[in-house]
N, C-alpha and C positions, 0 to 999 in steps of 0.2 A: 252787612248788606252792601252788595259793590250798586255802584253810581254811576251813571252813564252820562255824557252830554253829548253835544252835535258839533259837529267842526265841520265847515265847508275843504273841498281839498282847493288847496293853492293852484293848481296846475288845469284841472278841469272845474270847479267850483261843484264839484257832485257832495250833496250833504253825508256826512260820514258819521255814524252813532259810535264813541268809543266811550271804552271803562276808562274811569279815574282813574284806576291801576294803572297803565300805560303813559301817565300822563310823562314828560321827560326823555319819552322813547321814539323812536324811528321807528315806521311802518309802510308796509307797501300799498300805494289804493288801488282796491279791487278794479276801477273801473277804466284808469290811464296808466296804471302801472308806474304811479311817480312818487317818490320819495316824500312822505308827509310826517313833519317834525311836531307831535303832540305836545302843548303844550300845559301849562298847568290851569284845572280849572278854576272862574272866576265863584266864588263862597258866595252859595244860592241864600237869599233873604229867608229869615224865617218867616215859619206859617203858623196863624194863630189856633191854637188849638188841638188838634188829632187832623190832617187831611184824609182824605179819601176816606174815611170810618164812617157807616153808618148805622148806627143803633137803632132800628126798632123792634122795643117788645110787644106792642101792642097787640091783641090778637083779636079777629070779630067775633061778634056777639054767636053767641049758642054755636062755634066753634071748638073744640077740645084742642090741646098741642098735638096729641098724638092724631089726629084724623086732620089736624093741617100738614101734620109732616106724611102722611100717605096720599095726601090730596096733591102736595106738592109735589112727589116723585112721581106723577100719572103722564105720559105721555099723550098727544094726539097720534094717532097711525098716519091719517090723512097729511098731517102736516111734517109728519120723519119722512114720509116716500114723495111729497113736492121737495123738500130738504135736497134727497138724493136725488132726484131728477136736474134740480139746479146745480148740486156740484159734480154731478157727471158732465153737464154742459157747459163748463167752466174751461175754456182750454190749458192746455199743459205745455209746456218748455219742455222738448227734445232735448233725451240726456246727450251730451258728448262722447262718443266713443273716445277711447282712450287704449290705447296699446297696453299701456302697463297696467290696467287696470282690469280687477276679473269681478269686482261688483254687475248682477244682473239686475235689470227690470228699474223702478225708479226709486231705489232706495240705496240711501248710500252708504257706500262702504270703504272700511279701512286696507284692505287686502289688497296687495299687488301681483301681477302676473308673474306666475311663478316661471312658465315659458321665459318670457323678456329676461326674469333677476340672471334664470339658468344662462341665455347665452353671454349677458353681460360676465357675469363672473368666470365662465369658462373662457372668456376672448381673454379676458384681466389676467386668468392661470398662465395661460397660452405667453403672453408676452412677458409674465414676471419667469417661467422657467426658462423662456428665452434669455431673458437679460441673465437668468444664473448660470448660462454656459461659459460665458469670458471668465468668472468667477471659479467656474469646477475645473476649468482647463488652467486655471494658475495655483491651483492647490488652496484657494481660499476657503475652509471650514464652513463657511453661509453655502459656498455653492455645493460643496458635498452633503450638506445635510439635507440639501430639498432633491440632488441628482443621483446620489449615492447611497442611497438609504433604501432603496427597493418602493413597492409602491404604492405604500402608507403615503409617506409625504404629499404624491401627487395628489390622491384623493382627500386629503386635511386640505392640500391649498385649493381643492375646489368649492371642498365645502367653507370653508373662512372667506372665498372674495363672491362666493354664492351670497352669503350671508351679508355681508357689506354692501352689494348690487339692489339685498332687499331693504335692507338699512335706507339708501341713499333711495330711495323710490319711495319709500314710506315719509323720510324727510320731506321732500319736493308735497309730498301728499298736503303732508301734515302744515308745511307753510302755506298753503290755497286756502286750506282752512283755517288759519289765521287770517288773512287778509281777508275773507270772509267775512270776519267777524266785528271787521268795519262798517259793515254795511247799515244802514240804518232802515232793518225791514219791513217795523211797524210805524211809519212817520207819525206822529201824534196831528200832521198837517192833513191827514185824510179825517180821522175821528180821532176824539179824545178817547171814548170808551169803544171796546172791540163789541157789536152788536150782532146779529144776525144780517140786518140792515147791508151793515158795513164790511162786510165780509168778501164782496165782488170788489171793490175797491180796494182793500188791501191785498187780492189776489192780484188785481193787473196790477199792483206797485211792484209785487214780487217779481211777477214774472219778467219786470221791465228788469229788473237788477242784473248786471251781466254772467251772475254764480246761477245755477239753476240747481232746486233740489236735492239731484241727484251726485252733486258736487262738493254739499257742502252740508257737515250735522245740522248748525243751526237754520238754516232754508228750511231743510227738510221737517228739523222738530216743530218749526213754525206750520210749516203747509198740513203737518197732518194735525197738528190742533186748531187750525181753522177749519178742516174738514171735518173734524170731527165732533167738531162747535156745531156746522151749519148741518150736521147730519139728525143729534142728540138734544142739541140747544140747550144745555145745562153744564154748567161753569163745573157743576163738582165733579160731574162725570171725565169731563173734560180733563181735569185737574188729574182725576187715577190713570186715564192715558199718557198724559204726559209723564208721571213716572215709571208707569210702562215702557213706555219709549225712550225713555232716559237709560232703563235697565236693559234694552234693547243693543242701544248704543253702545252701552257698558259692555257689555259678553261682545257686541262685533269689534270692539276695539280690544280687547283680550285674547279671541278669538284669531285676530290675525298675525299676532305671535308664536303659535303652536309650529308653524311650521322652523323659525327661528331657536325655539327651546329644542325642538328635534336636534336644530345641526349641532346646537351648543352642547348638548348630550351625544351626540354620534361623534364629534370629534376627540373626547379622552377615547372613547371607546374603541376607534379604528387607532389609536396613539398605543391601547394594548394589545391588538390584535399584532401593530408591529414589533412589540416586546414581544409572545409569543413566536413566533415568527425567527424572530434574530435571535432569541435563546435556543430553537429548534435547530435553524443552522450552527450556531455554537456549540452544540451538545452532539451533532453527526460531526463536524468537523474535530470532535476532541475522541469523539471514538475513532475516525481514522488515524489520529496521530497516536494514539494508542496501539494500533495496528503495525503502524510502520515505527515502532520504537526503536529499530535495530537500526534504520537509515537515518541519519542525524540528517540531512537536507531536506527530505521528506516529511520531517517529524517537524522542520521551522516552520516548512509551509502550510501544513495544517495548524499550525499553534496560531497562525497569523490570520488563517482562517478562522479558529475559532474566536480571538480578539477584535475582527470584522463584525461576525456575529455578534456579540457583547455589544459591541456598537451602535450598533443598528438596533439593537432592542432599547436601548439608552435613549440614541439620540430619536428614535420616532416617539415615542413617550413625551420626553421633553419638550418639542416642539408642538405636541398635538395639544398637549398642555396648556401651553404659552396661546397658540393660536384659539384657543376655547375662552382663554380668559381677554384676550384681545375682543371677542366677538361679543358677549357678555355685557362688561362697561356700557357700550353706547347703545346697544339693544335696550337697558334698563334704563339710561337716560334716556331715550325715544318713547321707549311706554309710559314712564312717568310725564313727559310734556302732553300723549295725546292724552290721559287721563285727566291732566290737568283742563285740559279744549274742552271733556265732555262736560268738565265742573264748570266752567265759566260758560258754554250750553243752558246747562240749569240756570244756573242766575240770570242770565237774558230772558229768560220765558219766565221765568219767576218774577222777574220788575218790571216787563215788558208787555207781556201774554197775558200771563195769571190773573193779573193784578188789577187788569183792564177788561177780562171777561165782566159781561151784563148780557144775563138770559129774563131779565125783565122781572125775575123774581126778590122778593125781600132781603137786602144786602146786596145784591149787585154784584158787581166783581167782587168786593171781599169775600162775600156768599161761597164763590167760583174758588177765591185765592186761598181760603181755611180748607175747602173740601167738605163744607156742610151748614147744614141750618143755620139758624141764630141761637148763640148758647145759651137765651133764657128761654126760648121755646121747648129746646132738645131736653134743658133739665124739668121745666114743666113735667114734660110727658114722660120722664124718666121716674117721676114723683108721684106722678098717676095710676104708671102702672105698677110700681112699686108698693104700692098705698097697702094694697089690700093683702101683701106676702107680708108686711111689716110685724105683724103680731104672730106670726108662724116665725119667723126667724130669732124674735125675741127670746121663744120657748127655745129653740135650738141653741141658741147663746147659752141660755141657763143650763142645759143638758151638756152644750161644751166644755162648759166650768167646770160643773160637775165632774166629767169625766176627766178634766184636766187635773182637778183637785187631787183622783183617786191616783192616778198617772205619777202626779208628785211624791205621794207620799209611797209609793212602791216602788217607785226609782230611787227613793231617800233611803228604805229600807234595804232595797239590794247595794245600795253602795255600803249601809252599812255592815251587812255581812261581809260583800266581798273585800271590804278593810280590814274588818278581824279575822280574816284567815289567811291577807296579807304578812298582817301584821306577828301572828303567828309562826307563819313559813319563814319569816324575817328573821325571829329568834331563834327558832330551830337551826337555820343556818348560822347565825351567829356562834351557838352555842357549839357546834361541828367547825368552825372553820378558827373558834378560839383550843379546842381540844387536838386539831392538826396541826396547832402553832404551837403549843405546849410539846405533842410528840417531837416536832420536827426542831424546837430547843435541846432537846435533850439526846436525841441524837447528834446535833450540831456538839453541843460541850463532848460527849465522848469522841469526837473524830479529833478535837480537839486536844486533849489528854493525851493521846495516842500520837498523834504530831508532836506535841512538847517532847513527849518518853523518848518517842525517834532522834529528835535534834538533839537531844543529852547523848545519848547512844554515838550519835556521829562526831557528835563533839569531841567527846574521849576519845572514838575513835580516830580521828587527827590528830588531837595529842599524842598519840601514844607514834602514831606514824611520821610527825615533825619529829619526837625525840630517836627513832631508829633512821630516819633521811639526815639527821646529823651526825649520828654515830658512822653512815657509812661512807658520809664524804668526809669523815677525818680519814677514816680508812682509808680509801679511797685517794687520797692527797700524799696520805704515807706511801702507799706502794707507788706512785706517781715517781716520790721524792729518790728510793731507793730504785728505780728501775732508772732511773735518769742517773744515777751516781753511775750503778754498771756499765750503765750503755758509754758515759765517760769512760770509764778506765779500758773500755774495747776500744773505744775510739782511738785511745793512746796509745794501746800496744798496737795496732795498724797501723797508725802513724809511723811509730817506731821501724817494723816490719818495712813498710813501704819506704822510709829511708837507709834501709839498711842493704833492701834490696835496689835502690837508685844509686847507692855505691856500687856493687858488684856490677851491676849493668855498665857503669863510668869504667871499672877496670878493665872488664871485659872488653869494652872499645877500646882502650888504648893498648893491647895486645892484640899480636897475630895470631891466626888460628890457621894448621897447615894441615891440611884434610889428604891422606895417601892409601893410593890401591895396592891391599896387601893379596897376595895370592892364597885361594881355599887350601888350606891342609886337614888333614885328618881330623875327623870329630871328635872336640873337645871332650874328653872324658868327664861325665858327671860325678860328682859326691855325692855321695847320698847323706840322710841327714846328721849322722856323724861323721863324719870324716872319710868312710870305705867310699872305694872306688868302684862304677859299675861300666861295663863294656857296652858299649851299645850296640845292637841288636841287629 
């Protein structure tokens, strides 16, 4: 249960209601906008007993529970439509316009101007592709990937500083509504108990506050549960509105996300549309290099095109990526803090509101804060009306049994079956997959057998081929031996030869040789092969 106390602020002395939780922390006051240093609170005295509880069971005479609890839910008409006449004529605090804001009428909302987010984050594109020019003009990779990338990039950086413009507006939101939640809007100095009475009075306290309803969850959760106090005048009722309105709260601050999980999803998506894209020109530009295969200059400049393309489907991907998961992070920390606002919401109306609701009926604000009677009335008449079904339900118990008992014992029986023809199927299998291990033995030994016979077989047969690869290198080494003699004894008579002829050539030099023109005479007469002489012709 969170705990609240009061602190005056330092600077304007305006009373400030904060949670113990906070105690140690820095805080803004809603009403001078000055720096208020919470500090730890002073450990309240105990109380003797149960505070605030009050028990009574008693009920009046020739009364029933159950016709006090129908008596108690009866309404006046006359007195619900003076109700709504008084809080019609109750003045209201003019909401604030707000540029960035697109909540209508007097209820508030978490939702920012989607107009306003759009030009902030377009002006932010504008000046961040600006500053990538000096960058894509000196070949810096950051400036080619948001300049050179065709025009994926441009539209991921609109929707990433879209998305940040809504971030940073919903912050700014979200912190008004913190400081809000200093305010102390039910002073316990106008009434202890919240009455029908006292209900103009804690309305002009509100409206004096400088947050107006429409500003802030917790004004707001407050103003329609006193409307709807002074409308109804009954604490329980009151009680299921306020969690209506809590769940109200819930779905608007959920609600003004949707447009932020869009961009978070539109941005892989436009990151594939540039894959697409850059594989498309990849895939035209490798067909024309295909084309012009014959012209080697032609054929670089397409390969180079096609490697652009590859690029471009790459690098938009990655970045759209990168910028999805940039966008993400602080989105989810931002919904988890206002989540957290609508939970410290409740517990303000819950020790504040609830607690203090009195519509004059038996238990008082507790009555109002459980959301119903007094629990030994309610069981009473739970008992009463129960009374008379008591002995009918009895025989249904016994007829339960019964049919439980039958229930047991045929679900005992079917397991029993379906076990023995488990257990059956079980052996069967057994008895089949022991007779395929026995086959598959006995084939196994004969492959075996047949392997041994084979390696005898080769066995031998190497021996038998070691003893002929020996027999043929001795051969083999003999004719080696004797071809090597002869080739000596050649070598010597050339020797010989070749010295005998380096004489004759030495003689030959050291004689003249006198070469003379003898003049043609008559043709030699031939001999034939014996000796006779033939004339020529």
């Amino acid at each position: 249960m969170t705990t609240y106390f009061k602190l005056p602020c330092p600077h304007c002395s305006k009373p400030l209601k904060v949670s113990q939780d906070l105690a140690g922390q820095s805080r803004t006051c809603p009403y001078c906008k000055g720096s208020v240093k919470i500090p730890e609170p002073a450990a309240p005295a105990p109380e003797p007993g149960f505070p605030n509880i009050v028990v009574n069971s008693s009920t009046p005479a020739g009364q029933s529970p159950a016709s006090r609890l129908g008596t108690a839910g009866q309404a006046s008409g006359a007195a619900v439509q003076a109700s709504v006449q008084q809080a019609s004529a109750a003045p209201g605090r003019k909401r604030k316009k707000s540029w960035f804001s697109t909540g209508g009428g007097d209820s508030v909302s978490s939702d920012v101007s989607l107009l306003a987010s759009g030009i902030i984050g377009a002006v932010v594109t504008v000046v961040w592709l600006v500053a990538m020019i000096p960058l894509y003009m000196n070949d810096f990779q950051l400036g080619q990937l948001f300049l050179d990338r065709g025009f994926v990039p441009f539209a991921t950086t609109l929707l990433m500083f879209w998305s940040f413009a809504i971030i940073a507006l919903k912050w700014l939101g979200m912190k008004q509504q913190k400081e809000a939640m200093l305010l102390d809007v039910l002073p316990t100095e106008v009434a202890e108990e919240i009455t029908v009475d006292s209900l103009n009075n804690f309305v002009k306290h509100i409206q004096s506050l400088p947050v107006s309803g429409s500003e802030s969850f917790l004004i707001n959760r407050v103003l329609r549960g006193i409307e709807h106090f002074r409308v109804r005048k009954s604490a329980a009722e009151t009680v299921t509105m306020m969690e209506s309105q809590s769940a109200i709260d819930a779905n608007n601050v959920a609600g003004s996300y949707t447009i932020l999980k869009v961009f978070i999803w539109a941005l892989p998506i436009l990151g594939f549309i540039g894959t697409v894209v850059g594989v498309s020109a990849a895939v035209a530009s490798l067909a024309n290099s295909l084309e012009s295969a014959a012209d080697m200059t032609a054929m670089k400049g397409s390969l180079n095109a096609v490697f652009s393309g590859l690029g471009t489907a790459f690098d938009t991907t990655l970045l759209a990526l990168i910028m999805s998961m940039i966008v993400k992070i602080p989105t989810s920390a931002l919904q988890k803090s206002e989540e957290d606002l609508i939970t410290a919401v409740d517990e303000y109306c819950n020790e504040n509101l609830l607690r203090r609701l009195n519509d004059g009926r038996d238990g008082g604000a507790e009555r109002g804060a459980t959301g119903g009677a007094n629990v030994s009335i309610f069981r009473e008449a739970v008992e009463a009306a129960m009374g008379t079904h008591h002995a009918e339900l009895e025989k249904w118990l016994e007829k339960l049994d019964s049919i439980g008992g039958k229930l047991t014992s045929q679900i005992a029986d079917g397991w029993d079956k379906v076990s023995g023809r488990m257990q059956q199927q079980q052996q069967q299998h057994a008895a089949t997959l022991q007779q395929q291990q026995a086959e598959q033995q006995r084939l196994l030994k004969t492959q075996l057998d047949q392997m041994a016979n084979a390696a005898t077989q080769i066995q031998a047969t190497l021996v038998t081929v070691a003893s002929q690869a020996a027999t043929m290198q001795t051969t083999v080494n003999g004719s080696f031996s004797s071809a090597q003699e002869t080739l000596q004894q050649r070598f010597r008579g050339l020797e010989s030869g070749l010295s005998s002829l380096n004489g004759v050539l030495t003689k030959l030099g050291e004689q003249s040789v006198i070469i003379q023109q003898v003049a043609p005479t008559a043709a030699p007469v031939k001999r034939g092969w014996f000796g006779s002489s033939k004339k020529a012709r």
